[in-house]
Each structure stands twice: as structure tokens, then as C-alpha cells.
N, C-alpha and C positions, 0 to 999 in steps of 0.2 A: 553066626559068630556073636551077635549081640545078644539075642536071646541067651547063648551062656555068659553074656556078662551081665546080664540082669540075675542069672540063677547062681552066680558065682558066688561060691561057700557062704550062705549067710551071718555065719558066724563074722564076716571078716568085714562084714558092714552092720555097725553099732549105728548108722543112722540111714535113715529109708529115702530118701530125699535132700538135695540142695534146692537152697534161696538165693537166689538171684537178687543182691542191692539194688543194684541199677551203678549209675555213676558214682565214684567214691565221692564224696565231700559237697555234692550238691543233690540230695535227697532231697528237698525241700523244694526243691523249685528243677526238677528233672524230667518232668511230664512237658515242659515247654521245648523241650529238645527233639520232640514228638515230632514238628512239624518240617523242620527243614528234613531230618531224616527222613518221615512217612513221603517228602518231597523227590530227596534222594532216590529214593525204591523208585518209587511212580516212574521217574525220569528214565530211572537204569532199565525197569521195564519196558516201558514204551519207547525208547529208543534201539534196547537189544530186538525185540520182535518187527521193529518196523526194520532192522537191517535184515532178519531173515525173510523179510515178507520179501522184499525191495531182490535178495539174490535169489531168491526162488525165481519170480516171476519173470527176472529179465535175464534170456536165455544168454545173453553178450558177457554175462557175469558169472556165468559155470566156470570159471577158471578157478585153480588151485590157491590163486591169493584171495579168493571173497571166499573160498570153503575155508580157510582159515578163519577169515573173519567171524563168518557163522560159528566157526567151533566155538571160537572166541565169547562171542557174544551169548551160545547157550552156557558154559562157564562160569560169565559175569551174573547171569542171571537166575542158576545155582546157587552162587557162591553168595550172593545181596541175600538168597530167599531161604535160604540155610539158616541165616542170624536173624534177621530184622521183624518176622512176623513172632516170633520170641518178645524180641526188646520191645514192641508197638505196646504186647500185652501185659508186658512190665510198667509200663510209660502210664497207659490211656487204665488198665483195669487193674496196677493193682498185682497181679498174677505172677508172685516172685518166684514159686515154687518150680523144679522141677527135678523127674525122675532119675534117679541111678541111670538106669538103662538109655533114654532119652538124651539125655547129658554125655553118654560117653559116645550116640550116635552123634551130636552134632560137633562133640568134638574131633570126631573122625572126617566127617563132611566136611569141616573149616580147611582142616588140614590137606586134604586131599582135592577139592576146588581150588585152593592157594597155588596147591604145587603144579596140578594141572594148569593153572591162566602161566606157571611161571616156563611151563613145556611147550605151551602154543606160542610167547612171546618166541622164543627160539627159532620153531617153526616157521615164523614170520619171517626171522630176523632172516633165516637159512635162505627161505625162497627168494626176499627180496636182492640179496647178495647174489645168486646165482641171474634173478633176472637182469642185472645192471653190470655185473662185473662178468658174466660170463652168458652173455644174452643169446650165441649160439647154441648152447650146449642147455639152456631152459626148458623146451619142450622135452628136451629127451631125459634127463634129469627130473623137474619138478611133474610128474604128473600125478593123475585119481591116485594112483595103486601108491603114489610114494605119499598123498595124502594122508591118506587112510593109513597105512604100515605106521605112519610117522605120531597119527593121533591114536593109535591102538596103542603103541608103545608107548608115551607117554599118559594113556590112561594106566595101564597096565604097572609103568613104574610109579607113578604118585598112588596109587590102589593099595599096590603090598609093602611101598615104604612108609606107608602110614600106619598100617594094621597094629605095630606094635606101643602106640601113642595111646589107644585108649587102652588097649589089652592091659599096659603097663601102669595104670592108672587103676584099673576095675582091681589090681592085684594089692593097692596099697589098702592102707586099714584107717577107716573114716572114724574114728571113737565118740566124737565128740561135735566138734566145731562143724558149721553146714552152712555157714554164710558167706557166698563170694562175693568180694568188693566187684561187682563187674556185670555185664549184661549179657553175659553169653559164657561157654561152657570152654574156656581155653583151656588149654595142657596145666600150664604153671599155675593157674589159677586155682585151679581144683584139687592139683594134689598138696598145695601148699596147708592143705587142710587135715592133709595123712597126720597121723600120731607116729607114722617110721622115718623112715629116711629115704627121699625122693629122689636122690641125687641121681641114682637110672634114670628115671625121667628125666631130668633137668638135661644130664647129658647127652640123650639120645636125641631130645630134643632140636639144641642146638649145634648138633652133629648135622642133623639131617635139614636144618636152616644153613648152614655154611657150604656142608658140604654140595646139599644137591641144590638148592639156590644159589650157590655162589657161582658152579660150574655152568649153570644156566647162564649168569649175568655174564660167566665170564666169556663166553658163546657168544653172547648179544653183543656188546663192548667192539670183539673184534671183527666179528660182522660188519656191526656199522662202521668201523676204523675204515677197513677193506670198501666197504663201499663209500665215504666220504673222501678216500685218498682216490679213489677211480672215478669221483664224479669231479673231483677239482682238477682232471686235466681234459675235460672235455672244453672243447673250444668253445661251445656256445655258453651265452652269458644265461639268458633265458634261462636252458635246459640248468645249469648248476643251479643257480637262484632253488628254482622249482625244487631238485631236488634234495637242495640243503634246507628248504623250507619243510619238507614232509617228514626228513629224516630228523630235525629236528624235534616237530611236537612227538613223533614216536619216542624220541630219546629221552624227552620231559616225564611223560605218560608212563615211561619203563622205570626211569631211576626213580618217579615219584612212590614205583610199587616196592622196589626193591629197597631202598630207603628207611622206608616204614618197616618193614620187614626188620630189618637191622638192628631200628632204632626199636622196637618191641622188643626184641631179643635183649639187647643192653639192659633198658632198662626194667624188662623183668628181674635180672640175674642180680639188680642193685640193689639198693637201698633207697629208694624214692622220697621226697619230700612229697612229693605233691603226685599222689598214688593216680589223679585221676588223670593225668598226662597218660604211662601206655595204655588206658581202658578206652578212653575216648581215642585215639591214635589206632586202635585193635579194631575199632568199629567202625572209624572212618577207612580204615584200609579197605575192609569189607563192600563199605559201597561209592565210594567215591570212584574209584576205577573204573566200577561197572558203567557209574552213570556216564563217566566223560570219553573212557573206550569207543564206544560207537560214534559221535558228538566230531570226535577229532580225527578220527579214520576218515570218515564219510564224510566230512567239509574238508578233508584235505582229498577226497577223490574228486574226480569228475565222473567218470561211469557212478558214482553209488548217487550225488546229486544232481545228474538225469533224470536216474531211477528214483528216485525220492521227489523230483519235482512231477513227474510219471505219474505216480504213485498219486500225489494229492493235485494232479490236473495242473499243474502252474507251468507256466512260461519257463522256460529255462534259458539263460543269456550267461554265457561264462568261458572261460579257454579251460 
């Protein structure tokens, strides 16, 4: 598919290539944003592979909510490694250039890891509701095959509702201008540079941000409703505590994605004073997730902080 959007009519691309700015309004001093980002990655990495290591190895943890996690976590670390070895070589060398073809893969990749982390929150959200609010009926309900069915189909929808995001973009007509304010190859970013009229894009765009993210969030929402109104009539104090503590950094974690999500949208569609609010906002959505997704799952588990203390030999003391 990409190979014909790199051959596509060349008459209808008047320029070979986009340049990557980097951050609007601080070129000057942008390369020092290097660190806490190149920090970011490191982290998102090394905590998504130590949670896969951690459910592989302890067989107590084959259950359907750590294979979510896992999915989760190869996702976040997708979805970090998709942008960020880009912007590093933006930052540290310099290297603003990039190709037609390249550009419209990664802007397929953003969009398509986004929607997929936004089909596993779901998944979560599905299985934890059924183990809590319907805890008989779990095993026969959540198991591998609904795993799998559940992550096929949400690969499968975020795959071909994306496909028409760069196709749609490879079709506008670059004349002139090739300079994105921005550090990676977003939708509205790039076609804002068309000589036509984008407005396909813009709207297809944010069709497909309300519509299939919204019905995600709004999935999520009532899930947790369902499960916070069924865990506040259990009589133990303990057990609520606990599980309004879990359910809550989950619900930080989610509206902090979906949020951003939103707030991108808005303010692409505006008139920005201060352009480098959604560019830094686009980037930090990218890996901020990733990094804290694992971080707050796994310190709100006890099986995954066994396994993790397992894992690096320590003493483990904890309820």
C-alpha cells in the first residue's frame, strides 16, 4: 500500500520531501528536551519488556487479565518507538528531513497504535467488570479464545480505519511549502501544507477521533460506573478501599489518554496562539502512557510485584 503512495502520480508532488522543525517557538534551545524524552522511552521500554518477561515466566499469570496487559504493553512500546527514534535524530543530529513515503507510514503507525492502546483499554475495562460484577460467570465468559477474538478484532478495526488517513493525505498536492512546525508526521500537520483543500481530511479525521474513541471511552466510563456502584455495596471495608484504589489510578491513566486525545483535536481545528502547546501535547501523549502504563498496573498488582520482586531476587513483604 505504501510503496503506491511513495509512486503516487508524481506530478502531484511538486516537493520530494518534508522537514521536520522540531518544537514551534523554541528551536533554539530544543535539543535539551532530548533528555527527559530519550528518559521517557528508556523507562517505557524497560518497564513494557520487564512486564512481558515477568507474565511469561510466572505460569500463576497466564490468565486473560496479564495477556491484556502484555498486549498493552507491546502497543505502548510500538507506539513510543514509532515517533521518538525520529524526534531523538531531530534533537541530538540535526536530521529534520523526511521522506514522502516514510512520513505517511509513520503517520499510519501513530494512528493505528493510538486506536489500538484505545481497544485494549476496553478490553480491560470488559474483563475487569465481568470478573467483579459477574465473578461466576468469568471463566466461562473471559477466556484465551475471547482473548485473542477480542485483540484480533481490535487489531483489525484500528488497521483498516486508519488506512484512509495517509491514502488521503498521499492524494493532496504539496506545491510548495515542506516545513512542519512539529516533530513527527501528524495528519493535520502535513496536509496543512496541501495548495487544495483538506477539509476530507480534517474531517475524516476527527470523525474517526469522536466517533471510534469516543465509543471506546464511552465503553470504559460505564464499565467502571458498573463496577464502582457494585464494589460500594460490598460489606468489607478493606475489599472497597482496595478496589476503589486500583480502579481509580486506572481511571487517571485512561482519561489522562483520552483527554489529550480531545485536547489535540480542539486545538489543531483552532487558531493557536501558542502553536507549541498541541505539538509538545502530541508527543507527550505518545510516550508518557507508555512509560506510566506498566509503572501503575504492576504497583497496583500483587501477582505482577511478586513477579518483579522474583524476577530481581528481593524479598517480597506486601498484602
Amino acid at each position: 500500500m505504501f510503496q503506491d503512495l511513495g509512486n503516487f502520480n508524481s506530478s502531484k508532488f511538486q516537493v520530494s520531501e518534508f522537514i521536520l522543525l522540531g518544537f514551534p517557538g523554541i528551536h533554539s534551545w530544543q535539543h535539551w528536551l532530548s533528555l527527559p524524552l530519550v528518559l521517557l522511552y528508556l523507562l517505557a521500554l524497560s518497564a513494557n519488556i520487564l512486564i512481558l518477561i515477568i507474565i511469561n515466566q510466572e505460569a500463576t499469570l497466564h490468565q486473560p487479565m496479564y495477556y491484556f496487559l502484555g498486549i498493552l504493553a507491546v502497543v505502548d512500546m510500538g507506539l513510543a518507538t514509532t515517533i521518538m527514534p525520529k524526534i531523538l535524530t531531530i534533537l541530538w543530529f540535526n536530521a529534520k528531513t523526511i521522506g514522502l513515503p516514510e512520513c505517511f507510514v509513520q503517520m499510519y503507525a501513530i494512528h493505528s497504535f493510538v486506536g489500538m492502546e484505545s481497544g485494549i483499554f476496553v478490553c480491560m475495562a470488559i474483563d475487569r467488570y465481568v470478573a467483579i460484577c459477574q465473578p461466576l460467570c468469568y471463566s466461562s465468559i473471559i477466556t484465551k479464545s475471547f482473548v485473542l477474538k477480542a485483540t484480533v478484532l481490535m487489531a483489525l478495526r484500528n488497521s483498516l480505519t486508519t488506512i484512509p488517513i495517509p491514502v488521503l493525505a498521499a492524494q493532496r498536492h504539496y506545491c510548495s511549502k515542506n516545513q512542519i512546525e512539529h516533530c513527527l508526521c501528524s495528519n493535520l500537520g502535513v496536509t496543512s501544507l496541501s495548495c487544495d483543500d483538506r477539509t476530507v481530511n480534517s474531517v475524516y479525521q476527527l470523525l474517526l477521533a469522536w466517533i471510534l474513541m469516543g465509543s471506546d471511552l464511552g465503553l470504559i466510563l460505564v464499565s467502571y460506573a458498573l463496577i464502582l456502584h457494585s464494589v460500594l455495596k460490598l460489606n468489607s471495608m478493606e475489599a472497597t478501599s482496595k478496589a476503589l484504589s486500583t480502579c481509580t489510578s486506572h481511571l487517571i491513566l485512561i482519561l489522562f489518554f483520552y483527554t489529550v486525545v480531545i485536547v489535540i483535536s480542539i486545538t489543531h481545528s483552532a487558531t493557536m496562539t501558542f502553536p507549541l502547546i498541541p505539538v509538545l501535547l502530541n508527543v507527550l501523549h505518545n510516550v508518557i502512557p507508555p512509560a506510566l502504563n506498566p509503572m501503575v498496573y504492576a504497583l497496583k498488582n500483587k501477582e505482577l510485584r511478586q513477579g518483579l520482586c522474583k524476577l530481581l531476587k528481593l524479598d517480597f513483604k506486601g498484602n
